[in-house]
C-alpha positions as CSV (number, residue, x, y, z in Angstrom):
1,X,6.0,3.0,14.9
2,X,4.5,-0.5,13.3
3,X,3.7,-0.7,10.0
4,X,0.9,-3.5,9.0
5,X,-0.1,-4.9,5.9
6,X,-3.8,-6.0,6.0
7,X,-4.1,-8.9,4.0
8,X,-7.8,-10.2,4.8
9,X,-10.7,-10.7,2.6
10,X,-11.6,-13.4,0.3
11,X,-11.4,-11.2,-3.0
12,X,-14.3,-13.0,-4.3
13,X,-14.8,-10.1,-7.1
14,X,-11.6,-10.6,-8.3
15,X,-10.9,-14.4,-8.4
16,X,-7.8,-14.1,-6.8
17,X,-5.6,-12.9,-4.1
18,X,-5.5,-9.3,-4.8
19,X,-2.3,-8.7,-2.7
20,X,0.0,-10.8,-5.5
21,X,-1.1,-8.4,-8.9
22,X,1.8,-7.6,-10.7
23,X,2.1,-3.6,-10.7
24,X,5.3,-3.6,-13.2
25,X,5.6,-6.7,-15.4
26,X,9.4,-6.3,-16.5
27,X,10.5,-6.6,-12.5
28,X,7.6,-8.4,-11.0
29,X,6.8,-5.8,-8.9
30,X,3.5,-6.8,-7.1
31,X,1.1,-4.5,-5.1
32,X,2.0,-5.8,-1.7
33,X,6.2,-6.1,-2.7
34,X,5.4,-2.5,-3.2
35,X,3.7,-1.9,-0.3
36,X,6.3,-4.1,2.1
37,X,9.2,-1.9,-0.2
38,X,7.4,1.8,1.1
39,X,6.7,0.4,4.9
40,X,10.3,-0.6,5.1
41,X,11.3,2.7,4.5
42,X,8.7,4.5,6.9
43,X,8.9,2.2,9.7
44,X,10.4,0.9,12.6
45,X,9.3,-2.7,11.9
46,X,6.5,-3.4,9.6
47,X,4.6,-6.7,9.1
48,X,1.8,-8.8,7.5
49,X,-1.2,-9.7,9.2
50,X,-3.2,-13.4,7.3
51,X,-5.1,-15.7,8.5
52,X,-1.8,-18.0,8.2
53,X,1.4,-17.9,7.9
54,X,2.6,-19.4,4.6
55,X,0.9,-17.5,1.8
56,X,3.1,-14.8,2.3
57,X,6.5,-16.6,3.9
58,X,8.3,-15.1,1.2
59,X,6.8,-11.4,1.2
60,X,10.5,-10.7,3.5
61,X,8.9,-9.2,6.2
62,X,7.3,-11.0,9.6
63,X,3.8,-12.5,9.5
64,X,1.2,-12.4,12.2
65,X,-1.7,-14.7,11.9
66,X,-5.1,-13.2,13.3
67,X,-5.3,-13.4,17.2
68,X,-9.4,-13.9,16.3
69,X,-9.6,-15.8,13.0
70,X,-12.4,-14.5,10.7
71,X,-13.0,-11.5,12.2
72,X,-12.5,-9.4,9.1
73,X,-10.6,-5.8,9.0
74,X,-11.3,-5.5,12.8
75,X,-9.7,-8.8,13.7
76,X,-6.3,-7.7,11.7
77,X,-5.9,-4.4,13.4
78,X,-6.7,-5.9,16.6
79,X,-4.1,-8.4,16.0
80,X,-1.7,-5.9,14.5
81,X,-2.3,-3.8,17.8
82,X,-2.0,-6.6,20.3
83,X,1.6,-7.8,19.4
84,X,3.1,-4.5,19.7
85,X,1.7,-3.3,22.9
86,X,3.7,0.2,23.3
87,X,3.7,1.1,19.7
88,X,1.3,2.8,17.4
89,X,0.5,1.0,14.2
90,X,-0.2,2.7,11.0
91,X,-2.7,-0.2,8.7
92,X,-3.0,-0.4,5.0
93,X,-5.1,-3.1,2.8
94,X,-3.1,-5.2,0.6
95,X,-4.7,-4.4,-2.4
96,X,-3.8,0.0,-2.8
97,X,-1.4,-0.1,-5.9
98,X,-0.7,3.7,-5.8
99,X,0.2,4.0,-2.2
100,X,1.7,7.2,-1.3
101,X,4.8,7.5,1.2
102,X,4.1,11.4,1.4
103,X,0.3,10.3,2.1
104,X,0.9,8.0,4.5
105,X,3.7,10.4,6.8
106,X,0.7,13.4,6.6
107,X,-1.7,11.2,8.6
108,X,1.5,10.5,10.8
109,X,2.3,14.2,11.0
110,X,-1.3,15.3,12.0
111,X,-2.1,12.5,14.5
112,X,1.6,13.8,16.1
113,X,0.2,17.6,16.0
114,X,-3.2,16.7,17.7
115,X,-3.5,17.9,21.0
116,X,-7.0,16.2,21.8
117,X,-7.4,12.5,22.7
118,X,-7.9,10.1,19.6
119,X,-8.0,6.8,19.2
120,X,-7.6,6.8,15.1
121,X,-6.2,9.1,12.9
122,X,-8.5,8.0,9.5
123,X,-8.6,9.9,5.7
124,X,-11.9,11.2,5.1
125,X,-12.1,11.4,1.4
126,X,-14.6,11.1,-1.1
127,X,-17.1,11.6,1.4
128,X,-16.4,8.1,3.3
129,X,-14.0,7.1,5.9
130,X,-11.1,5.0,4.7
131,X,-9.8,2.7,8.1
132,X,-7.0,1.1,5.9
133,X,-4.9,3.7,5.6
134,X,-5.1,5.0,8.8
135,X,-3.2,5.0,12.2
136,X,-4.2,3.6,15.5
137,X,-3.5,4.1,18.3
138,X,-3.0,1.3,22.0
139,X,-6.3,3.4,23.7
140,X,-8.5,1.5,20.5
141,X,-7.2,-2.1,21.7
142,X,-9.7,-2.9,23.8
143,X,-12.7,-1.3,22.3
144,X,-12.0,-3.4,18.9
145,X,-11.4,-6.4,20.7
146,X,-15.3,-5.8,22.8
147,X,-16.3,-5.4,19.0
148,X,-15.1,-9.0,17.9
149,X,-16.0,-10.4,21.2
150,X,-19.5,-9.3,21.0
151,X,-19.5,-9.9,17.1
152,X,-19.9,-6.3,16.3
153,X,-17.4,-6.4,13.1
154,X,-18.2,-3.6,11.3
155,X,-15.5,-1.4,11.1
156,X,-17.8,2.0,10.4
157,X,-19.4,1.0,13.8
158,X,-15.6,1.2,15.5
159,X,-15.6,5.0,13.7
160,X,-19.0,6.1,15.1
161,X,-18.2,4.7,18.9
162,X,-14.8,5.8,18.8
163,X,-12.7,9.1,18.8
164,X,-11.5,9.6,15.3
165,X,-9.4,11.9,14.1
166,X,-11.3,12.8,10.6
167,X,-8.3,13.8,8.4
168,X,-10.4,15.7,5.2
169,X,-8.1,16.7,1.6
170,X,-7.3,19.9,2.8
171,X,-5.4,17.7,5.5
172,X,-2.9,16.9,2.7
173,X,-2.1,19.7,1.2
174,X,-1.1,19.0,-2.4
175,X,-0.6,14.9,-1.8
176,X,-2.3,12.6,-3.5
177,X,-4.7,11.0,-1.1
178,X,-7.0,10.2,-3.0
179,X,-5.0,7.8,-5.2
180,X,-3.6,6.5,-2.2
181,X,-6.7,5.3,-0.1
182,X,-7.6,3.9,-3.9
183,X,-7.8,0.2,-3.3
184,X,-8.9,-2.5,-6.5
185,X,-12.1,-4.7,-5.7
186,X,-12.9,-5.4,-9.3
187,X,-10.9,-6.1,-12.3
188,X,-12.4,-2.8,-14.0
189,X,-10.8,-1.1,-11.2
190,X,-7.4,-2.3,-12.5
191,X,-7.9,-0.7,-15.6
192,X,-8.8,2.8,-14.5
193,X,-5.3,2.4,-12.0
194,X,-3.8,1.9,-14.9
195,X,-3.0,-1.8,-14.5
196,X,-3.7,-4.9,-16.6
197,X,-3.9,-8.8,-15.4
């Protein structure tokens, strides 16, 4: 299976690229080094999808650049998708400082132990949908890429027209999913992860 790193969005709450916050200041750890550090562990290959390729050259895993520039969340899971045409991918955003592995292998092991058709296996937590930590599967290709094609972008309108496997809490027994699918948008929101700038 694929791991991809999602590293779109213009992060205009926070100021900055989201993806390069420093998670541990004694090591430099940042939230997508610790993110590239888990998906090397739980994948076959894992990679970066950007709009280009040199922000994150040194991030020691491959980058793909957006088969569809602009196209938002869609766009990068299309791409993601696209270039590894017999594989599953599981997609996270760039910006979830307390991923969880165990998280992450629970929406693998219940998208492996569904019997019905699916094209998504996607947390439902919180009482929303959350399609960046989720896995795809090949059968969504084309119906994202009609999406981008016909400008329909919005990724809740790929959940509603599509067969989704809606993984609730009880899903995850006693994981912490809801601290995984926790992504920052504003600096307050570093502070209640416990993280400073």
């Amino acid at each position: 299976m694929v791991g991809a790193i999602m590293t779109g969005g213009q992060s205009r709450r926070m100021g900055f690229n989201k993806a390069f916050i420093e998670i541990d200041k004694k090591s430099g750890e940042t939230i997508l080094s610790r993110t590239v550090f888990i998906f090397k562990r739980l994948f076959d290959k894992t990679v970066i999808v950007a709009a280009d390729d040199t922000t994150y050259k040194d991030a020691g895993v491959p980058v793909l650049t957006d088969i569809y520039p602009n196209r938002g969340s869609l766009g990068g899971i299309f791409t993601a998708l696209k270039n590894f045409p017999d594989s599953e991918v599981f997609v996270v955003a760039c910006d979830m400082p307390q991923l969880e592995p165990l998280a992450i292998q629970a929406v693998i092991e219940a998208a492996s132990k569904e019997q019905t058709p699916f094209d998504a296996a996607i947390p439902y937590i919180n009482s929303r949908f959350h399609p960046l930590h989720a896995l795809y599967r090949q059968s969504s290709t084309d119906k994202i890429e009609r999406m981008i094609l016909t400008r329909k972008l919005r990724i809740q309108n790929f959940i509603k027209d599509s067969k989704v496997l809606k993984l609730i809490e009880a899903d995850f027994g006693g994981v912490e999913i809801a601290r995984s699918v926790t992504n920052i948008n504003r600096p307050e929101e570093l502070k209640e992860a416990g993280l400073d700038l």
